[in-house]
C-alpha atoms as one frame of an Amber mdcrd trajectory, in Angstrom:
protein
  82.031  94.020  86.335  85.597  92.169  85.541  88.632  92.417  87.791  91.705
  93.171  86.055  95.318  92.180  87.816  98.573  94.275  86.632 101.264  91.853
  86.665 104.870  93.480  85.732 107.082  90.956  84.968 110.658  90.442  84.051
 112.336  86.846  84.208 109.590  85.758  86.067 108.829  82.122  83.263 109.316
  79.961  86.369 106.978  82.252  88.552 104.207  81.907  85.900 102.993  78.549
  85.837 101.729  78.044  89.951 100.887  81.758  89.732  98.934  80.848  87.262
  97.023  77.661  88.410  96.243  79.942  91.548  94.352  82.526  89.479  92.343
  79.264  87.864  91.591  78.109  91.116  90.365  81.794  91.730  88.518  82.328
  88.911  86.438  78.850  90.071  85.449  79.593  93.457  84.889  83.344  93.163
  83.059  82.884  89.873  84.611  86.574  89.234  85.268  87.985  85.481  89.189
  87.683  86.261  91.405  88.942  83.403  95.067  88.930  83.019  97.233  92.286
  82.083 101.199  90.629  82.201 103.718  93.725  81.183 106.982  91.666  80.203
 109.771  94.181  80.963 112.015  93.128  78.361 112.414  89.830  80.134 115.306
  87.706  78.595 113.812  84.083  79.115 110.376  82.612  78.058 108.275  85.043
  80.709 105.783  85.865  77.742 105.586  82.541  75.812 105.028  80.613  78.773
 101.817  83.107  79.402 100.950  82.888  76.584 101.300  78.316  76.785  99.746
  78.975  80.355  96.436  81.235  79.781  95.641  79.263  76.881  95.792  75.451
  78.855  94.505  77.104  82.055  91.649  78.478  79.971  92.285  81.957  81.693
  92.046  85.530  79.653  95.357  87.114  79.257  96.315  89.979  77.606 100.465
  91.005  77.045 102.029  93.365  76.990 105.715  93.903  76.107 108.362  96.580
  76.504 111.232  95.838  73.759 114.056  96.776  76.741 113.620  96.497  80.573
 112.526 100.210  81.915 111.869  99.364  85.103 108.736  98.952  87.615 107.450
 102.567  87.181 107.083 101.707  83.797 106.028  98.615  83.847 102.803  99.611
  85.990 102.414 102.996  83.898 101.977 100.547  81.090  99.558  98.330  82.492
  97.354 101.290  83.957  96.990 103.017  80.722  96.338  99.110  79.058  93.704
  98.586  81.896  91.821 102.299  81.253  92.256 101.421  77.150  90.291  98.239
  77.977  88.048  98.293  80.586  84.586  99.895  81.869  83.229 101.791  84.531
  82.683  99.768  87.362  85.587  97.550  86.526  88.476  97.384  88.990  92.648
  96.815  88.606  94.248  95.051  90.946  98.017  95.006  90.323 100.740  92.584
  92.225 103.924  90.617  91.721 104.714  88.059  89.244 107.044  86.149  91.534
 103.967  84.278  93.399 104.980  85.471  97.016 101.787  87.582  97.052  98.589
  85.186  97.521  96.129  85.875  94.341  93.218  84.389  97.178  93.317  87.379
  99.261  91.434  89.314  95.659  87.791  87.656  97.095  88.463  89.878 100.618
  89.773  92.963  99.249  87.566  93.263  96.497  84.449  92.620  99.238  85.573
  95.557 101.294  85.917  97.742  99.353  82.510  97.028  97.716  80.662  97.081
 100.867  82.729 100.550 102.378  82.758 102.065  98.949  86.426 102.413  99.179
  88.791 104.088  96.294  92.224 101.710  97.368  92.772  98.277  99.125  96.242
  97.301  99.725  97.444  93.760 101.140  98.991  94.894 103.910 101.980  93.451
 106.222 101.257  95.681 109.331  98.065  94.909 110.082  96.687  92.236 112.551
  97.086  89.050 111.019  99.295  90.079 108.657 102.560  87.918 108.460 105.590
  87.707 106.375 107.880  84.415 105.958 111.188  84.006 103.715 112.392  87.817
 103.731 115.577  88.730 104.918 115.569  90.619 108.609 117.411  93.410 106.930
 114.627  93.912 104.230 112.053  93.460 106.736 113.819  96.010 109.050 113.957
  98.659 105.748 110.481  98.314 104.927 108.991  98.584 108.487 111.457 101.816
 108.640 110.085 103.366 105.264 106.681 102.154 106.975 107.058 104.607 109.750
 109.216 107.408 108.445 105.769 107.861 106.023 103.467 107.891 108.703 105.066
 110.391 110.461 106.281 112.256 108.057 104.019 112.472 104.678 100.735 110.533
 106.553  98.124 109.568 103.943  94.903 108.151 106.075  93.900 104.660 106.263
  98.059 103.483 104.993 100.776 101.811 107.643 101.846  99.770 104.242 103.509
 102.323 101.925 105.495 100.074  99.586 103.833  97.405  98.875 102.322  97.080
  95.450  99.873  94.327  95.657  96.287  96.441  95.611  93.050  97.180  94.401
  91.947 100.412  92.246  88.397 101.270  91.537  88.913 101.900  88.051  86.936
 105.365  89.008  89.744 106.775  91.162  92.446 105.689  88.632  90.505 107.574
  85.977  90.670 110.828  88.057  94.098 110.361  88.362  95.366 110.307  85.104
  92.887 112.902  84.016  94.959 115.223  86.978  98.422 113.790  86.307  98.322
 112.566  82.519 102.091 110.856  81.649 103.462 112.644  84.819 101.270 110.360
  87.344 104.500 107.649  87.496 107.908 109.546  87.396 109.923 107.404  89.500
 111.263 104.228  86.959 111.722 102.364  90.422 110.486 100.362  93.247 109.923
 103.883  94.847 106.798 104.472  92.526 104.231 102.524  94.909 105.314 105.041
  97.876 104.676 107.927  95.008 101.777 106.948  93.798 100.058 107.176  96.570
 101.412 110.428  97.802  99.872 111.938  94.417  96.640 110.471  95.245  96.574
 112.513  98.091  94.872 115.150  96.431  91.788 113.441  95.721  91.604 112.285
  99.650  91.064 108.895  98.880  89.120 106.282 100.943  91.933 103.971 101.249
  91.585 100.433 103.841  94.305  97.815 104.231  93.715  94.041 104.610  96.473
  91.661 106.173  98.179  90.075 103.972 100.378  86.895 104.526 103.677  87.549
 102.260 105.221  83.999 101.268 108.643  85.579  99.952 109.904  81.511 100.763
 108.179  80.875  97.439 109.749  83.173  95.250 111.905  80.688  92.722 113.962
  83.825  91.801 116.352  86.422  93.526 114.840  89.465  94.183 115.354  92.469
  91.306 115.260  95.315  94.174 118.755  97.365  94.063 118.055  98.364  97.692
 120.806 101.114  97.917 119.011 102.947  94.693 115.449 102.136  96.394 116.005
 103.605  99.967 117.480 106.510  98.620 114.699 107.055  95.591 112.520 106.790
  98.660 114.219 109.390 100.394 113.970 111.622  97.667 110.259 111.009  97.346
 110.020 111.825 100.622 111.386 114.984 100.410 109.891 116.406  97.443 106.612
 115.346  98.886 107.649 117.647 101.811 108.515 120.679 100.161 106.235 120.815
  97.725 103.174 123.352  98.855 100.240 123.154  96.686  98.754 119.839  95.034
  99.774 120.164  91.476 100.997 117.402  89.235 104.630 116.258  89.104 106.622
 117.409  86.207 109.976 116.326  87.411 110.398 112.897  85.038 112.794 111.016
  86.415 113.135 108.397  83.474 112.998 108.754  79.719 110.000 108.250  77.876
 110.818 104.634  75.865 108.742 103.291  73.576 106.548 100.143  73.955 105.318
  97.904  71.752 101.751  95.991  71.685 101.771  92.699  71.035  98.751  91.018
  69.653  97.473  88.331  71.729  95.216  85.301  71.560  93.248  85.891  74.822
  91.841  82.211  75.817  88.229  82.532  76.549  87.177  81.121  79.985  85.934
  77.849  79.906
């Protein structure tokens, strides 16, 4: 069994190298198969050399990935889920998170244990859950996201979820498979921040077993400013929202909200773990 993590990334060179050392630490007390999938999102500074610099001193297996233009988060994790079923097994699992090291890599060890032990489809790190905590955001963002929080519970419910928009989680590779075998290239329409809240609305269909572990969110370590255009977001969400309500029957999603862009491959030398 490996554990892959999704890492989108765009300008995040200056994110990469603690991010990094924290996965190394990981990798040495969980003694887990950890490997690497970074999607550069046509980043403009060194996000995929220093990856590249940092797998291969760290001694931890990477592979890149690299859109020629930036396309956006949707993207970004449609790319690294089709990478991760390209490359992996059954039994293996995805975990995908941010690049900007605000989301602790540590908190892997507890998610991936429960869902092993309650044979659970989805984990997600959650910030409304006892324990839970969340230092460095703004009040307004924290205000917007406990309001999307909500307005989904109440209004498009999926069991086992109070955390709808956060991305940092944990797919048996199993449910992802069934997934894009129902959705195909429709499964991520929305090119935004808005495709987390999406995706799992889709899953739906498949009633997944989803649980949430707390999750403390360290947004005072983020070296960057945040890439969220939060106008755009709340009302992609809003729209999400809505055509989850009106739509009657669980089919896939045809409406594509971005244009297909091509991405390029790059080959990479993936450092063996030492």
């Amino acid at each position: 069994m490996s554990l892959f993590v999704l890492l989108p990334a765009y300008n995040e060179s200056e994110s990469i190298r603690p991010l990094f050392q924290r996965f190394q630490t990981l990798q040495q007390i969980s003694k887990m198969d950890i490997q690497l999938i970074l999607v550069d999102d046509g980043s403009s500074d060194r996000t995929a050399e220093t990856a590249i610099e940092e797998s291969q001193t760290l001694g931890i297996s990477l592979r890149l990935v690299q859109h020629p233009k930036n396309a956006g988060l949707g993207q970004a994790i449609k790319t690294g889920f089709t990478t991760f079923l390209d490359i992996s097994q059954e039994g293996d699992f995805l975990a995908a998170m941010d690049c900007d090291d605000t989301q602790p890599p540590e908190l892997l060890i507890k998610m991936y244990e429960t869902v092993i032990a309650g044979g659970y489809d989805i984990a997600i790190a959650s910030r409304y859950r006892k324990g839970s905590k969340v230092i460095g955001l703004s009040k307004f963002r924290e205000f917007m996201s406990y309001g999307a929080s909500w307005l989904f519970r109440i209004a498009a419910r999926v069991p086992g979820v109070r955390d709808y928009t956060c991305g940092y989680r944990l797919y048996n590779r199993t449910f992802l498979s069934k997934l894009d075998m129902y959705y195909g290239d429709n499964l991520f329409t929305e090119s935004g921040f808005a495709c987390m809240i999406d995706l799992l609305l889709k899953a739906k269909v498949f009633k997944p077993r989803i649980v949430e572990i707390p999750m403390v969110l360290r947004y005072d370590q983020k070296p960057t400013a945040s890439k969220m255009k939060v106008l755009k977001t709340i009302v992609r969400t809003l729209k999400v929202l809505l055509k989850n309500l009106s739509s009657t029957t669980a089919t896939p999603n045809l409406d594509l909200t971005f244009n297909e862009r091509q991405t390029t491959r790059i080959p990479l030398k993936i450092a063996n773990r030492k």
